[in-house]
C-alpha positions as CSV (number, residue, x, y, z in Angstrom):
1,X,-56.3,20.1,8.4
2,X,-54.8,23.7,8.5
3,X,-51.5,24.1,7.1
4,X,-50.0,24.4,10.8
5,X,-50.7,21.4,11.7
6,X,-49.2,19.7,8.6
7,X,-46.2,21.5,9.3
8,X,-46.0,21.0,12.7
9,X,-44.3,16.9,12.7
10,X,-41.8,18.2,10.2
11,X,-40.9,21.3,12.9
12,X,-41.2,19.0,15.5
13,X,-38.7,16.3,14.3
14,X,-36.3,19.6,12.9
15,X,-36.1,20.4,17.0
16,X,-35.7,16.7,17.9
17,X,-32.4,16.6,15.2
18,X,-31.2,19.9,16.8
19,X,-31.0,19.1,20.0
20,X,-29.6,15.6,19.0
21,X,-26.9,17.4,16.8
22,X,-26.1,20.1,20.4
23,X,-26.2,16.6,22.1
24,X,-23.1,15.3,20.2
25,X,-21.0,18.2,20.1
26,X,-21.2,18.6,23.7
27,X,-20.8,15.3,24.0
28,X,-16.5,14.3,25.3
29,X,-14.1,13.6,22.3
30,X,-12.0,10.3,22.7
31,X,-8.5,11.7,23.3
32,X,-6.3,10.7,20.3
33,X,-2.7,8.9,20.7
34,X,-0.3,9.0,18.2
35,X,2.2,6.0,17.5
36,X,5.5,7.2,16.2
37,X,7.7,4.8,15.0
38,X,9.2,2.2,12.3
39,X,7.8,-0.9,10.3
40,X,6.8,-2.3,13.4
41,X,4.1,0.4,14.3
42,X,3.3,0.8,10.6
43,X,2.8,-3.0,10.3
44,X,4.7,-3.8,7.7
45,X,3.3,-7.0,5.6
46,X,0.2,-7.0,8.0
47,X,-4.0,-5.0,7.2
48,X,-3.3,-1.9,9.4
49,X,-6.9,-4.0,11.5
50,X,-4.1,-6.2,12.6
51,X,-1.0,-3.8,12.9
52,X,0.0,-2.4,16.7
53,X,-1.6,0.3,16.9
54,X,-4.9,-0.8,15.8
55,X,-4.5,-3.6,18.7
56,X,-3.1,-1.5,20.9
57,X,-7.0,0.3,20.3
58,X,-8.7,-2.6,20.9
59,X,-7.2,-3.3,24.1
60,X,-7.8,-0.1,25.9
61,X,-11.3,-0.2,24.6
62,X,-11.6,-4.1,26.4
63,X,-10.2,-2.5,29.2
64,X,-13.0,0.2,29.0
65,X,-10.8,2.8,27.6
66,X,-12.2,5.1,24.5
67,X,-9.5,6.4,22.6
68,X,-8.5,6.9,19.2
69,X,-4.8,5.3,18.0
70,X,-3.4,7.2,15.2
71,X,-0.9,5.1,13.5
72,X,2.2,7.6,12.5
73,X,4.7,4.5,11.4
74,X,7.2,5.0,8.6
75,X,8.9,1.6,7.3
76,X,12.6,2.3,7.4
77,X,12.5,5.2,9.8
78,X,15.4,6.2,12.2
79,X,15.0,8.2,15.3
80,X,16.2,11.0,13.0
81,X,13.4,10.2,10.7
82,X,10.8,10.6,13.6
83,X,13.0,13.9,14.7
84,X,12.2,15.3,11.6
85,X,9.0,15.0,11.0
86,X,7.3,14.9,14.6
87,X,5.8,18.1,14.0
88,X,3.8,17.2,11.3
89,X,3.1,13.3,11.5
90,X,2.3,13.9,15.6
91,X,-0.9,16.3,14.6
92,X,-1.7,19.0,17.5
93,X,-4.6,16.6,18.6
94,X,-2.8,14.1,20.4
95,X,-3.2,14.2,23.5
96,X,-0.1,11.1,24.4
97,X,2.2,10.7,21.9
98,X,4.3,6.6,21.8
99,X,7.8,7.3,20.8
100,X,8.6,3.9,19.6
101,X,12.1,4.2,17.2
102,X,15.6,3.2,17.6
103,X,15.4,-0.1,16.0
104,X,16.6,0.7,12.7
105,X,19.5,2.9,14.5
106,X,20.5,-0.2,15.6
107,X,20.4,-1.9,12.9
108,X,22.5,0.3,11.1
109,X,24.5,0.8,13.9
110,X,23.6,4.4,14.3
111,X,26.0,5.6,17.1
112,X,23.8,5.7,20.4
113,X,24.6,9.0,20.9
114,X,22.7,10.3,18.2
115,X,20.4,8.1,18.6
116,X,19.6,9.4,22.1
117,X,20.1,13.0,20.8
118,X,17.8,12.4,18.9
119,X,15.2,11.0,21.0
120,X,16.0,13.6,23.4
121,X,14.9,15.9,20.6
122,X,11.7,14.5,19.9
123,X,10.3,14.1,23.4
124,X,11.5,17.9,23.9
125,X,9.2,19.0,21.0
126,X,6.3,17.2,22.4
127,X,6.6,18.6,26.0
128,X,7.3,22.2,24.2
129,X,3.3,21.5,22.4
130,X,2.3,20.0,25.7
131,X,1.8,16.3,24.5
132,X,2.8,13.9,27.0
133,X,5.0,10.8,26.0
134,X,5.4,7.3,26.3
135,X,8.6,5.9,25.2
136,X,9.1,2.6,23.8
137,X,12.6,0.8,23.7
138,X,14.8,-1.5,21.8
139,X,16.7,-4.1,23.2
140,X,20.4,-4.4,21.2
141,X,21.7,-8.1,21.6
142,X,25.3,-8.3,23.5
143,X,26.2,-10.0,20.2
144,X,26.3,-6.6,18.3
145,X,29.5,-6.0,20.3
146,X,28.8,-6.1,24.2
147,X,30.4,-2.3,24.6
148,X,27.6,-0.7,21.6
149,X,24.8,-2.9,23.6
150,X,25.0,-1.5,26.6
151,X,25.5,2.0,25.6
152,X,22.3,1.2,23.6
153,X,20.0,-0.2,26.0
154,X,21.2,2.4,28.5
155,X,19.3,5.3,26.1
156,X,15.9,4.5,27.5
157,X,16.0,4.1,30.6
158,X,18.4,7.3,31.2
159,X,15.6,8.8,28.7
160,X,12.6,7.8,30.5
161,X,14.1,9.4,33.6
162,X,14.7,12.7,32.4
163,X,12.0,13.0,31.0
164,X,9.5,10.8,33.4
165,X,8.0,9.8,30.8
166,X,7.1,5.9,31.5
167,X,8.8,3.2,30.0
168,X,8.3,0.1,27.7
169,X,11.6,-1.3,27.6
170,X,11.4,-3.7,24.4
171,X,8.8,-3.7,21.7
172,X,9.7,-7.0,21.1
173,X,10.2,-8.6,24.5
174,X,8.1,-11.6,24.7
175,X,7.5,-11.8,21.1
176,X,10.9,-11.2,19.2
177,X,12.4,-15.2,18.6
178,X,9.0,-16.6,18.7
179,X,8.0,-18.6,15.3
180,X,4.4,-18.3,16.9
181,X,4.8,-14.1,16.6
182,X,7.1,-13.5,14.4
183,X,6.7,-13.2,10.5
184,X,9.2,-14.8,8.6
185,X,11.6,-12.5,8.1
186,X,12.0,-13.0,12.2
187,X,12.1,-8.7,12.1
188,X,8.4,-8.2,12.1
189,X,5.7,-9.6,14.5
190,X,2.8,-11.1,12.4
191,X,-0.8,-10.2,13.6
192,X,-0.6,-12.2,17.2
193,X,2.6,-10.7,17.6
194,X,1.2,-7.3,17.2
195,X,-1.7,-8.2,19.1
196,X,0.8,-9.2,22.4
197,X,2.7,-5.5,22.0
198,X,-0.7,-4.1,22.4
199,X,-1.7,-5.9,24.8
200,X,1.0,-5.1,26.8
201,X,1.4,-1.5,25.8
202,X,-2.3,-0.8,26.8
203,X,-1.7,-0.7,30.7
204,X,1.2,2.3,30.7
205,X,-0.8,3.9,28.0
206,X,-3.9,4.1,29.9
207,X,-2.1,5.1,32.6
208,X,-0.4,7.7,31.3
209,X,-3.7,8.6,29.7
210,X,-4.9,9.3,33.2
211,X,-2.1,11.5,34.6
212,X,-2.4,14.3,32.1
């Protein structure tokens, strides 16, 4: 056998791998979404398999949408904890961007002017890098003082509007008060809690997903 021939399967399997390799990189990149938020994106006292963002994943993909969920939570954070860092935590990537904060605002009874200022900032950053948005609201119970509560809950919607960016309303809204949910701090929703937020998240996201 010449020395061609004994060469020839290894070039032959060398051109099979290159045009597998030019195969992939031509091949569509799942767009990335970022989740900027609090404990409740980062999943505080859950695996980050079970935390939102991971479910929110996992329902777009059972939906038969391929993206990747980058989880950009901060335990503690305030809306002017995400203000001042979105730059750097939201990476130039993302193609949709979940503004989820306020909820530590309002438990610290952050005045919801800043608050909103400060929302207001963020989503003007991303539309300046060209990221599109999807905000996520809070809902302050009327017994934090009725007059504070509705100048609260007003902050998305008027929000959502100006920026028409779409709207989830409450994080918590079918989960929050549920034993089921909830950890047992009553704060934090366990792993089927998580799993209903991304669940119901997945929809708007996808959505938005498809406008831009």
């Amino acid at each position: 056998m010449s020395l061609t021939a004994q060469r020839f399967p290894d070039r032959r399997r060398f051109l099979l791998g290159l045009g597998l390799l030019t195969q992939l990189a031509a091949a569509p990149k799942a767009p990335v979404v970022t989740v900027l938020g609090d404990s409740i994106t980062a999943g505080l006292g859950l695996p980050a398999r079970d935390a939102m963002p991971a479910q929110l994943q996992a329902a777009l993909a059972r939906s038969g949408v391929s993206v990747v969920v980058r989880a950009a939570g901060v335990s503690g954070d305030t809306s002017g904890g995400g203000l001042a860092r979105v730059g750097f935590s939201v990476a130039s990537d993302t193609r949709l961007c979940v503004v989820a904060l306020g909820g530590n605002d309002l438990l610290q009874g952050v005045e919801p002017a800043q608050t909103k200022a400060n929302l207001r900032g963020i989503l003007q950053k991303l539309k300046a890098r060209g990221v599109g948005a999807v905000l996520v609201g809070v809902g302050a119970p009327p017994t934090i003082g009725a007059a504070y509560a509705r100048e609260f809950n007003a902050i998305y919607p008027g929000l959502a509007r100006e920026f028409a960016a779409p709207l989830y309303a409450n994080i918590l809204a079918g989960v929050g008060g549920n034993p089921a949910l909830m950890q047992r701090d009553g704060i934090h929703p366990n792993g089927a809690g998580a799993k209903r937020i991304g669940e119901a998240l997945a929809p708007l996201v996808a959505k938005a997903l498809k406008a831009r």
